[in-house]
C-alpha positions, 0 to 999 in steps of 0.5 A: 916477620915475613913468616908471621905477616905473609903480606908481600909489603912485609917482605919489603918491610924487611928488605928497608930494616935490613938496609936500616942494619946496613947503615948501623952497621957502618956506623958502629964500625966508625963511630970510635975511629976508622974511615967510612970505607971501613963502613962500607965493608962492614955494610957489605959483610952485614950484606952477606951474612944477613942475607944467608942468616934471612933465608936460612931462617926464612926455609927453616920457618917454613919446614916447621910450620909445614910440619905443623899443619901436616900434623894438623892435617894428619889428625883430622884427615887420617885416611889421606894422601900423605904427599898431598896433605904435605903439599897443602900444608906447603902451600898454607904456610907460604907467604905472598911472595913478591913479584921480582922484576926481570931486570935483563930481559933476554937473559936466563933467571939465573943472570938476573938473580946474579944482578940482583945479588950483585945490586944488593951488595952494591947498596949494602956497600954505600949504605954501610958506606954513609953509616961509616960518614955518619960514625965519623961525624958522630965522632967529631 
C-alpha cells in the first residue's frame, strides 16, 4: 500500500492497520479461552514479526520497482551513466517518506530510533492487551 500510494498519510495508514492487526491478534488469541495477558504477548509478537515482514517487503518492493525503471530508463537512454540511471530510478520509486520527530533531542538517532522501537512494542502490547479484554468479553 505505501509502495502503491507514495503519500506520507498512507504510510500513517499503515501504521493504524498494523495497530488494528495488533488488537486482532489479542482477540483471536483469547476469544476461546486465555487471559488478556496472553493477548497482549500475541500484540507483541504481531508487533515484531509485522514490523520485519513490513520492511522486508517495503526494501524488496523498492529494489524491483528501481529495477524496473532502470530498465526503463536503459531502453530509452542506451548512452547513459548506468550509476545515475540507477540512482534516478531510486529516487522515482521512493515514497514520501515521513518526518520522524526527534523525541530525545540530545541524543544520537540511533537512541531515538531505539525509543521509537521500544514505543512500538510498548503499543503492540496494550494493544493486543485490549484485544485480549475484548476476546475474553466475547467469550462471555
Amino acid at each position: 500500500m505505501v509502495l502503491a500510494l507514495k503519500e506520507a498519510a498512507d504510510f500513517y495508514l499503515a501504521t493504524v492497520l498494523g495497530f488494528l492487526f495488533y488488537v486482532f491478534a489479542g482477540f483471536m488469541t483469547t476469544r476461546r479461552g486465555g487471559s488478556p495477558l496472553r493477548g497482549a504477548w500475541a500484540g507483541y509478537w504481531t508487533g515484531i514479526w509485522g514490523t520485519v515482514v513490513f520492511w522486508v517487503g517495503m526494501l524488496l518492493g523498492l529494489l524491483i520497482g528501481a529495477t524496473q525503471r532502470y530498465q526503463t530508463l536503459m531502453t530509452y537512454n542506451p548512452q547513459g551513466d548506468s550509476r545515475a540511471l540507477f540512482t534516478q530510478a531510486w529516487s522515482f520509486v521512493q515514497p514520501q517518506w515521513p518526518v520522524i520527530p526527534a523525541f530525545l533531542t540530545r541524543q544520537t538517532p540511533f537512541v531515538n530510533f531505539l525509543f521509537l522501537m521500544l514505543l512500538g512494542l510498548l503499543t503492540a502490547w496494550i494493544l493486543g492487551w485490549l484485544g485480549g479484554l475484548w476476546g475474553r468479553a466475547h467469550r462471555q
